[in-house]
C-alpha positions in Angstrom: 0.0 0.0 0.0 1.5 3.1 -0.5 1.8 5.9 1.5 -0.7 8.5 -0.1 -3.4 5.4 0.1 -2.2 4.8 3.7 -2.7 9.1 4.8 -6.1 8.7 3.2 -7.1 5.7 5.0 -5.4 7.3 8.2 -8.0 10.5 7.5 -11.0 8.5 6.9 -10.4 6.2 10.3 -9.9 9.0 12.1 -12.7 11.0 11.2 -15.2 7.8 11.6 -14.1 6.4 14.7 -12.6 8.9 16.7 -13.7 12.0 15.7 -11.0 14.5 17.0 -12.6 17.8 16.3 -9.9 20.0 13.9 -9.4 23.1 16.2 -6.9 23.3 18.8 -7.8 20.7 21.9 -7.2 21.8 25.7 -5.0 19.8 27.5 -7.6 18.5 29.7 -9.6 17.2 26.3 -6.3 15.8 24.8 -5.9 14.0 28.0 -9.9 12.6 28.3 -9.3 11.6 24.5 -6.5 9.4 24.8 -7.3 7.9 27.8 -10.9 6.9 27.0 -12.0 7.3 23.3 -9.3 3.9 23.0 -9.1 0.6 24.5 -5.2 0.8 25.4 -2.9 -0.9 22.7 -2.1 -4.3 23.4 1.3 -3.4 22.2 3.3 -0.6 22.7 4.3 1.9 20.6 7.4 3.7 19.4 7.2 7.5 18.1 10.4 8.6 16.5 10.5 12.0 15.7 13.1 13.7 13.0 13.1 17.5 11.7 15.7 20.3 11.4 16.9 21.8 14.9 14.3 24.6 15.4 11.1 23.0 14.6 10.1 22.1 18.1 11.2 18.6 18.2 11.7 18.6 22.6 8.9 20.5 23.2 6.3 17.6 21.1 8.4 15.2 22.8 7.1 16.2 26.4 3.8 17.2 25.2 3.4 13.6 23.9 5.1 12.0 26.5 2.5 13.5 29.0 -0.6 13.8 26.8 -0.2 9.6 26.1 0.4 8.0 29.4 -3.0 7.2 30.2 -3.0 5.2 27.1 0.0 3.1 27.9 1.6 1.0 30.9 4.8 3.3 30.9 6.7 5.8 29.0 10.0 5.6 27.7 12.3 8.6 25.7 15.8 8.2 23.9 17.9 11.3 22.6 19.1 9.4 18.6 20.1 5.8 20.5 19.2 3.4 23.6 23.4 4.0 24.4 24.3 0.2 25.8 27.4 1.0 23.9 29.7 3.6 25.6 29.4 7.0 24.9 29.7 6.6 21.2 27.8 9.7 18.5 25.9 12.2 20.7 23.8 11.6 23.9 22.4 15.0 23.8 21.4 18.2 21.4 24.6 19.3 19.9 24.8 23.3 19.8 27.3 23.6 17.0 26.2 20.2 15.5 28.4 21.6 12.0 31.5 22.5 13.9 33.4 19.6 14.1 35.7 17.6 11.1 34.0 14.7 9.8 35.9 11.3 10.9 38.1 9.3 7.7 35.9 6.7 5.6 37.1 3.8 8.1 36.4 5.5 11.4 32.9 6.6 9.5 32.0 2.8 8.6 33.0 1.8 12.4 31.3 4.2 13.9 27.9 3.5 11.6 28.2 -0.4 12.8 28.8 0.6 16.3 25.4 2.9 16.2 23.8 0.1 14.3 24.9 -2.3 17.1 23.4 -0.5 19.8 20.4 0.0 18.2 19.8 -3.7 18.0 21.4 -4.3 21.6 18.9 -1.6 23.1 15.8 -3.1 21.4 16.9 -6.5 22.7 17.7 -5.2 26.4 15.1 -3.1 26.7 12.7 -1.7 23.8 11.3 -4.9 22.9 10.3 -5.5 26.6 8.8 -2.1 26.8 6.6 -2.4 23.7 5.5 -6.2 24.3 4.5 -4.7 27.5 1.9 -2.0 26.4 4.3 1.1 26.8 5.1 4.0 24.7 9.0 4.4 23.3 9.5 8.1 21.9 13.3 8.7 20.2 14.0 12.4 19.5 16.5 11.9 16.1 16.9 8.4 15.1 19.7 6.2 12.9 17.8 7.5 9.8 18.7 11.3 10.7 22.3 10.2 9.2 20.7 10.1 5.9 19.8 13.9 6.1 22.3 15.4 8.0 25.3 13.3 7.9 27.9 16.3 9.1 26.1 16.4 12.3 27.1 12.8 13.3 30.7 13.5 11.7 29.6 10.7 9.3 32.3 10.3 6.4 31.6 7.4 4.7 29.7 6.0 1.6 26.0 6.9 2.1 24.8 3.4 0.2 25.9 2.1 3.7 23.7 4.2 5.3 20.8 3.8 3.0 20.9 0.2 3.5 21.2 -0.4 7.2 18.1 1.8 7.7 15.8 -0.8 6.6 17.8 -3.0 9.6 17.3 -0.8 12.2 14.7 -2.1 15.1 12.3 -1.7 15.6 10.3 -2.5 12.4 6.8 -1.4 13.6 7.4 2.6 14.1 5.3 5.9 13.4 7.7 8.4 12.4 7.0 11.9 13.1 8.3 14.8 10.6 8.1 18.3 12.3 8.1 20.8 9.7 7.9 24.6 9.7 8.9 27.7 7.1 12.7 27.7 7.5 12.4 31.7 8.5 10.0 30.7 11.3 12.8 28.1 11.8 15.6 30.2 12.0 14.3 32.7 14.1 14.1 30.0 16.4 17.8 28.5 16.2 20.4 29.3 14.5 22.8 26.8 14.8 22.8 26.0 10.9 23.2 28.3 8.1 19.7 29.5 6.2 20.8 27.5 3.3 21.6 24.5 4.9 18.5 24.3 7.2 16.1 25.0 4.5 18.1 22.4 2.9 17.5 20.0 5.5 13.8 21.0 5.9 13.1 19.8 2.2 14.7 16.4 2.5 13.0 15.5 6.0 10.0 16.0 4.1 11.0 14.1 0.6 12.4 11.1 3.0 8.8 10.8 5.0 6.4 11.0 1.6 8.9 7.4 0.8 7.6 6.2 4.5 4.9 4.3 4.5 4.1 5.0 8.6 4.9 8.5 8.5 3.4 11.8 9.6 4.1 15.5 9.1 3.4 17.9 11.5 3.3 21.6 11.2 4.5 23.4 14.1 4.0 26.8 12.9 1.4 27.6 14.7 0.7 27.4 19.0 2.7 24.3 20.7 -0.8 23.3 21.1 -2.2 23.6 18.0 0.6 21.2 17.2 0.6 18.6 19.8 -2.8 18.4 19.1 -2.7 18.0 15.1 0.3 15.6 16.4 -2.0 13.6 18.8 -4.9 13.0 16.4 -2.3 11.7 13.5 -1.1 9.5 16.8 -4.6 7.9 18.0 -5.2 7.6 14.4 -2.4 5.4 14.0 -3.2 2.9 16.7 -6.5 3.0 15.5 -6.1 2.0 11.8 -3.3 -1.0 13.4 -5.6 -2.3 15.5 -8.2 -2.6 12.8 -5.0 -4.3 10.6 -4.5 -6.8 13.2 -8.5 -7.6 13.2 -8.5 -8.2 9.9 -5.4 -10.6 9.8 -6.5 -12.5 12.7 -10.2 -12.9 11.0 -8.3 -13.6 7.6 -6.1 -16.7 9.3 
């Protein structure tokens, strides 16, 4: 199915069996919404959420965080990786993410397996766990934010590496969630990256999630709440339209 065909049946779920009203929701609403208009998953879910520095990417993560733990058992948040592995690539928000040399092609490749093995050594340890157990996994930046902005990870190696290993990456089941906003709105916000280079990045967040086929874009031009709550609804519809998925297989078998 692709992902066009996928967004529509999203919008048609959502509108039928949840009906989230458009406008802006109060907290208190958001809140009453998630924790009521679903039976709770009876998997968890993981949220990972990519966009240029700027678009609001910490500020959904503890909106969501907060607005969706009356859905799930427990909550869970990762900065890019689990880190089982040492202290290897970044563990929190880089201010001059540009600043530094990238690393030869060698110490490029090692450090893309070493990420790679950590990814799969955290699901093992502890994300599977969490998401057989009902609970929600939310990642701020993810393995695939290579693609986009390799200079930030100091990445110096052949991107056909990288392109490949994404579709490897635990785990498979995953929403991601694309904050976009006009690059001067952007800017004005944080200027860690040249114009160019964000509006840059802006364009390709957005070409990589129209290839994703469990992907959302969310606008956070307008209010934080505005936002979390165009952000919740795309969420909810999600669970939704997989547990109606997982109906249909099981009646199917």
């Amino acid at each position: 199915m692709s992902r066009v065909a996928v967004q529509g049946e999203m919008a048609s779920q959502l509108e039928s069996d949840v009906a989230v009203p458009k406008r802006a929701v109060p907290y208190a609403e958001r809140v009453t919404m998630a924790s009521t208009a679903l039976v709770p998953p009876a998997r968890g879910l993981c949220i990972v959420m990519l966009g240029p520095d700027g678009t609001g990417k910490s500020t959904m993560r503890a909106h969501l965080l907060r607005d969706l733990a009356p859905m799930f058992r427990q909550t869970r948040s990762y900065h890019f990786r689990p880190r089982v592995i040492g202290r290897i690539g970044p563990g929190r928000p880089i201010k001059q993410p540009h600043s530094m040399k990238a690393r030869g092609k060698f110490a490029s490749i090692l450090y893309l397996f070493t990420i790679f093995a950590d990814y799969w050594l955290g699901y093992l340890l502890h994300i599977r766990s969490l998401l057989a157990n009902s609970s929600l996994v939310v990642l701020d930046r993810y393995f695939h934010d290579i693609l986009i902005d390799p200079v930030r990870y100091r990445y110096g190696g052949p991107m056909w590496l990288v392109r490949a290993l994404q579709f490897l990456v635990p785990p498979r089941d995953v929403l991601f969630l694309v904050l976009d906003a006009d690059e001067n709105i952007i800017f004005s916000r944080k200027r860690e990256l040249a114009f160019d280079e964000l509006a840059r990045q802006r364009k390709a967040y957005v070409a990589w999630a129209k290839d994703q086929q469990n992907s959302l874009v969310v606008r956070t031009d307008n209010s934080v709440e505005q936002s979390a709550a165009e952000a919740l609804r795309g969420i909810v519809n999600y669970i939704n339209l997989r547990r109606t998925r997982q109906s249909a297989s099981a009646c199917a078998s």
